[in-house]
C-alpha beads as a LAMMPS data file, in Angstrom:
LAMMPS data file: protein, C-alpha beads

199 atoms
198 bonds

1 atom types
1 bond types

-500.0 500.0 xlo xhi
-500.0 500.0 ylo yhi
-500.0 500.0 zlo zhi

Masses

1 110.0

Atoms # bond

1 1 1 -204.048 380.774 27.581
2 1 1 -201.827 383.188 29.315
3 1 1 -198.634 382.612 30.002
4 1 1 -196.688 382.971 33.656
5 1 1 -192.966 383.774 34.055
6 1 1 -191.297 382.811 37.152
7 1 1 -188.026 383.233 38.315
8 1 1 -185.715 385.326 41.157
9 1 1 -182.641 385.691 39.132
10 1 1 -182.577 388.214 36.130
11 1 1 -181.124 384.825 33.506
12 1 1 -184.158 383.084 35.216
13 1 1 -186.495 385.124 34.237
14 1 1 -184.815 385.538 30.442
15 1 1 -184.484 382.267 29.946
16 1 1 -187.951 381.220 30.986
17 1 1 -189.002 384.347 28.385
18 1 1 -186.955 382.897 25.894
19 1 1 -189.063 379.772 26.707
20 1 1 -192.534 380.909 26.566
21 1 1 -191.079 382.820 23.173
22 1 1 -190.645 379.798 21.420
23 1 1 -194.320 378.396 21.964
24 1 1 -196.236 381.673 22.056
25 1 1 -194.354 384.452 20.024
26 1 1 -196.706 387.170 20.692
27 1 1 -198.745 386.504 23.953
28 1 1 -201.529 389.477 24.313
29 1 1 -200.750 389.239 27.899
30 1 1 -198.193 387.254 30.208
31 1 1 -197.993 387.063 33.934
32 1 1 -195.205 387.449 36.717
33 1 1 -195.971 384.781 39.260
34 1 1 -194.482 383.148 42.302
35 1 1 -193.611 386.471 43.649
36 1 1 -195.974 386.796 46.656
37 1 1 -193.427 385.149 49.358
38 1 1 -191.224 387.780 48.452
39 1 1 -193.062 390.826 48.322
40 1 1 -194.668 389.813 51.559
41 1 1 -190.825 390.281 53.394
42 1 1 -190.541 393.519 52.007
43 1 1 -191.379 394.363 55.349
44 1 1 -191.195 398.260 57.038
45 1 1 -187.452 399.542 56.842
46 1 1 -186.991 401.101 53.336
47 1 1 -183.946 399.859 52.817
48 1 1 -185.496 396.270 52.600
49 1 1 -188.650 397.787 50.686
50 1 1 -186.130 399.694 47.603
51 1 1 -184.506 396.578 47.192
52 1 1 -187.737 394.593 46.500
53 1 1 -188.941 397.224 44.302
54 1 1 -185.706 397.376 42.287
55 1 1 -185.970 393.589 41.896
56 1 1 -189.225 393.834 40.872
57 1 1 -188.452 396.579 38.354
58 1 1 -185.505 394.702 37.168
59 1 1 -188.032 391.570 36.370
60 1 1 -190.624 393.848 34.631
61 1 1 -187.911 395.262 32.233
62 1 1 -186.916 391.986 31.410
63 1 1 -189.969 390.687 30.334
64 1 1 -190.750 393.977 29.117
65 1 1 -188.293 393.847 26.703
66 1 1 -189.184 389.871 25.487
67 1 1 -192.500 391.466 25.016
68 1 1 -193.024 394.540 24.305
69 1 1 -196.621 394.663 23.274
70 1 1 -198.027 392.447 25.808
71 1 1 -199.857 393.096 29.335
72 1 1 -197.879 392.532 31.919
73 1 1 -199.738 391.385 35.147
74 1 1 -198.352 390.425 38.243
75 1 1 -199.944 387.408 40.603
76 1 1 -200.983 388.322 43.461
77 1 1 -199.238 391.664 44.632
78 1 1 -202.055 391.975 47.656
79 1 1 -201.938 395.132 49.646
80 1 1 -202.719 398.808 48.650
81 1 1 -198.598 399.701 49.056
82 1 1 -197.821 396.917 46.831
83 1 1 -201.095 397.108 44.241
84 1 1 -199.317 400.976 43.865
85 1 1 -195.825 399.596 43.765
86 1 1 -195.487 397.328 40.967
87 1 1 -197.890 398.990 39.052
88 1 1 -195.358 402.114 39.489
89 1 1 -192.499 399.591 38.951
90 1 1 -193.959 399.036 35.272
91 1 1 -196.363 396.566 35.493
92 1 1 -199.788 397.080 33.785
93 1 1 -202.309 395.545 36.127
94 1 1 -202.074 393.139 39.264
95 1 1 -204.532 391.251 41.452
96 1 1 -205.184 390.726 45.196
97 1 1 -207.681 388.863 47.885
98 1 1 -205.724 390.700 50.086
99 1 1 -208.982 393.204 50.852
100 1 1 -211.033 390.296 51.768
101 1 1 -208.392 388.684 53.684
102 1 1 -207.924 391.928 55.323
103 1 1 -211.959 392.188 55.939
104 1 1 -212.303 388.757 57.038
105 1 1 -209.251 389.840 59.810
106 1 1 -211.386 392.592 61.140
107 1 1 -208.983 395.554 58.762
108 1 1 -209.304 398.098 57.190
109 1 1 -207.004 399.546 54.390
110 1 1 -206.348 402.902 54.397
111 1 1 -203.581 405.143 51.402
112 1 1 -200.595 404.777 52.143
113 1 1 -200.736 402.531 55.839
114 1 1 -200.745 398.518 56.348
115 1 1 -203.757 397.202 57.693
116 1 1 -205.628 398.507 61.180
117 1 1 -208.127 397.448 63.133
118 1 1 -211.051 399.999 63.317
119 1 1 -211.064 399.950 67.457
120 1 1 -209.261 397.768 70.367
121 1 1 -209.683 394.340 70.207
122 1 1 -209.744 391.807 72.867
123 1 1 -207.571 389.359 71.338
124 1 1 -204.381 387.623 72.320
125 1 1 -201.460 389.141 70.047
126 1 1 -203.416 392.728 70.661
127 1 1 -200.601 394.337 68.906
128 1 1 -200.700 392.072 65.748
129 1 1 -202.123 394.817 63.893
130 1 1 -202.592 398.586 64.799
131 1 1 -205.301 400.507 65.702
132 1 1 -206.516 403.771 63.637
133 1 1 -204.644 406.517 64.898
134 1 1 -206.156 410.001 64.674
135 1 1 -204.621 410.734 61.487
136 1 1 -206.172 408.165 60.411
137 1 1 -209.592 408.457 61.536
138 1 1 -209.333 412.109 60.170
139 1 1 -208.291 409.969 56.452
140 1 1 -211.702 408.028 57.293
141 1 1 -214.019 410.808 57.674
142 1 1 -213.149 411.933 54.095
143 1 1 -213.412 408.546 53.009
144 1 1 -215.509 408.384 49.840
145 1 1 -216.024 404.574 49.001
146 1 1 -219.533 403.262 48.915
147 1 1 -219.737 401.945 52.885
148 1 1 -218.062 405.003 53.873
149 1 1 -220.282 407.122 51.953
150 1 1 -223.467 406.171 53.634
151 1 1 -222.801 407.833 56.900
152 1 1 -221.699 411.342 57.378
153 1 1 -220.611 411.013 60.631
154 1 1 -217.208 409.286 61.262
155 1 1 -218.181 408.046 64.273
156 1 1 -220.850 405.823 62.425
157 1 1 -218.032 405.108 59.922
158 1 1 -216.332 403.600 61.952
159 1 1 -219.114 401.613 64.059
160 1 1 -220.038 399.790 60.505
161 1 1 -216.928 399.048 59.511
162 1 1 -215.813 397.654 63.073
163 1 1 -219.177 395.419 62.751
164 1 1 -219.794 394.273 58.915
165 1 1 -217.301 392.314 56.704
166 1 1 -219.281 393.569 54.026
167 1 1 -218.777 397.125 54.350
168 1 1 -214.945 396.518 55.552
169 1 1 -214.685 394.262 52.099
170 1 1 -216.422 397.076 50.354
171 1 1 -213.767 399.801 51.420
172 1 1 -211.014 397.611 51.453
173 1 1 -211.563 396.914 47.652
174 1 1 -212.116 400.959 46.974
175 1 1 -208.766 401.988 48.333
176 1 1 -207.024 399.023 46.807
177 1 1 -208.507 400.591 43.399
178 1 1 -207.769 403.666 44.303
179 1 1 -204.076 403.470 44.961
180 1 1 -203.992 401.423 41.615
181 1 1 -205.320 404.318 40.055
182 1 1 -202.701 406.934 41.628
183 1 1 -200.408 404.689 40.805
184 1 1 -201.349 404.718 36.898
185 1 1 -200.997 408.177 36.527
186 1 1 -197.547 408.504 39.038
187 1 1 -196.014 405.297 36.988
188 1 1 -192.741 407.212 36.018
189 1 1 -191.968 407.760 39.594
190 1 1 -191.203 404.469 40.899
191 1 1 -189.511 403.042 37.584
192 1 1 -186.551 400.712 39.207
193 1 1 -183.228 400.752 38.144
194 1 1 -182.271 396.824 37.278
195 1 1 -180.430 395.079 39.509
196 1 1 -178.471 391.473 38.945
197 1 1 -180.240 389.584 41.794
198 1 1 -181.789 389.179 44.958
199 1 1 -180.673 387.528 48.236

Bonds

1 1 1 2
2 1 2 3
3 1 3 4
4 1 4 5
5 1 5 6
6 1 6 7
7 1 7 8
8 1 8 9
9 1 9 10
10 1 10 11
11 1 11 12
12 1 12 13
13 1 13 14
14 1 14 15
15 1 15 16
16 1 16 17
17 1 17 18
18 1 18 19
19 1 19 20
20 1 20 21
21 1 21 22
22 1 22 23
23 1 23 24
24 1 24 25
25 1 25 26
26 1 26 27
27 1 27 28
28 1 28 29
29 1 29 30
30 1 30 31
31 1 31 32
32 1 32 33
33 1 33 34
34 1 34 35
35 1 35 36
36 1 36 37
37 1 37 38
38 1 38 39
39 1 39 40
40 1 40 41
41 1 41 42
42 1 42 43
43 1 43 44
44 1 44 45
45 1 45 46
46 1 46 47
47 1 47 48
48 1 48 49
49 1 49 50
50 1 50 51
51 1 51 52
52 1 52 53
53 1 53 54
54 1 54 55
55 1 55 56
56 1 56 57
57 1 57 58
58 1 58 59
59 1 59 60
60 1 60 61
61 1 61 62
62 1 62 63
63 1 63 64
64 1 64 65
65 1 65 66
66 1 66 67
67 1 67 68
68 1 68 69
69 1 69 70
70 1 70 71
71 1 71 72
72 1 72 73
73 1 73 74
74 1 74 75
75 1 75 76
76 1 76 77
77 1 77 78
78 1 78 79
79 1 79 80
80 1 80 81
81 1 81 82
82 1 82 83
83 1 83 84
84 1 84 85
85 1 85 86
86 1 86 87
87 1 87 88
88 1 88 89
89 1 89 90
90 1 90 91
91 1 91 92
92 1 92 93
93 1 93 94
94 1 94 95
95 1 95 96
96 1 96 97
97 1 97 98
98 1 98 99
99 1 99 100
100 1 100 101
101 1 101 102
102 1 102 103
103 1 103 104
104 1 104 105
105 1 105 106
106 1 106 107
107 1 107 108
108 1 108 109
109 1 109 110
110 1 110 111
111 1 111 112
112 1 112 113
113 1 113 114
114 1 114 115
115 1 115 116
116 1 116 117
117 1 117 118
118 1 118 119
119 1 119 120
120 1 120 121
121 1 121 122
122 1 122 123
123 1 123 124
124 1 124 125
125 1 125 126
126 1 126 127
127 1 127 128
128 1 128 129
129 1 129 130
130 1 130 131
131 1 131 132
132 1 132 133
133 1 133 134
134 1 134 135
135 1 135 136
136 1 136 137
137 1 137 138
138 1 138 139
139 1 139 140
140 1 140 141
141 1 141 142
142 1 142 143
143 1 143 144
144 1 144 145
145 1 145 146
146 1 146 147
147 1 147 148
148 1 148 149
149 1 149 150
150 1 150 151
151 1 151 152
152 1 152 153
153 1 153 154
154 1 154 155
155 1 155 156
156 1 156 157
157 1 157 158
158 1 158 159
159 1 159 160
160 1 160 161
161 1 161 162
162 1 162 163
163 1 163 164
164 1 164 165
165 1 165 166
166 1 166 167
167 1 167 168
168 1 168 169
169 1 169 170
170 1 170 171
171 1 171 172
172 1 172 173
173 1 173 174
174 1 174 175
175 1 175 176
176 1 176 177
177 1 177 178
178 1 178 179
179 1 179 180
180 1 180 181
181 1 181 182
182 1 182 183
183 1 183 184
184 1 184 185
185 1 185 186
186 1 186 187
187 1 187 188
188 1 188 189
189 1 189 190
190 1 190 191
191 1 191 192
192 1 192 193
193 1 193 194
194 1 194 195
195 1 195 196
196 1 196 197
197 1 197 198
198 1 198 199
């Protein structure tokens, strides 16, 4: 049994540690959960994307400190930019269906972007999601996960990806590990100051 802290306010979150204390002293692992609406609305200005982080920072020290020898693991965290941000805002591992979500869409994930449709789509909200850019497509030819890896030629890259699920699941996944590996050995970077709550 693992246990799962929720709350938004920093006594919230104490007090529900000071809860799960008194029926499981010593948990080998506990999880942060019911943070996915919020993390989703970090959204693009970074203003709005610090303050998230330092809320989510702020949460991780508190349980951190309830208990200090378990995993932490937050539900859910979903993209590559968030995978890389709470692990960087102390947490030890997180989980996400956001690259098959993302390769059911018709995305791709690429470091450091959201998600991006391989080439133009016909569709009616064309500009739900953006296209690769060249930037990108130069990020994609040096691509090294396993569907990627299979054709030299970015060209074909992109051709499979644009045309399997499989292969767009396949790189989606690598870059989400990835990022959660950079983010592992950059973890000292992002540690949030705590703040007393979020609005």
């Amino acid at each position: 049994m693992v246990p799962v802290v929720h709350g938004v306010r920093n006594d919230e979150i104490g007090s529900n540690c000071r809860a799960i204390a008194s029926l499981i002293s010593r948990p080998t692992m506990i999880c942060v959960g019911g943070l996915v609406p919020i993390l989703r609305h970090a959204g693009r200005q970074s203003a709005r994307r610090d303050l998230v982080f330092a809320w989510m920072g702020s949460i991780i020290s508190i349980v951190r400190s309830h208990f200090p020898s378990a995993i932490i693991h937050v539900l859910g965290a979903g993209s590559p930019q968030t995978v890389k941000a709470v692990i960087r805002c102390g947490a030890d591992s997180t989980d996400s269906l956001a690259w098959r979500r993302a390769a059911g869409y018709g995305t791709i994930f690429l470091p450091e972007t959201s998600e991006r449709f391989v080439r133009a789509r016909d569709r009616k909200r064309a500009g739900s999601r953006p296209t690769l850019k060249p930037a990108e497509i130069d990020m994609l030819a040096r691509c090294e996960c396993p569907a990627c890896s299979e054709w030299e030629q970015v060209e074909k890259r992109e051709a499979e990806l644009a045309n399997s699920y499989l292969a767009r699941a396949a790189h989606n996944a690598f870059v989400i590990l990835r990022e959660a590996k950079s983010a592992v050995s950059n973890r000292s970077l992002w540690r949030a100051a705590p703040i007393s709550n979020f609005d």
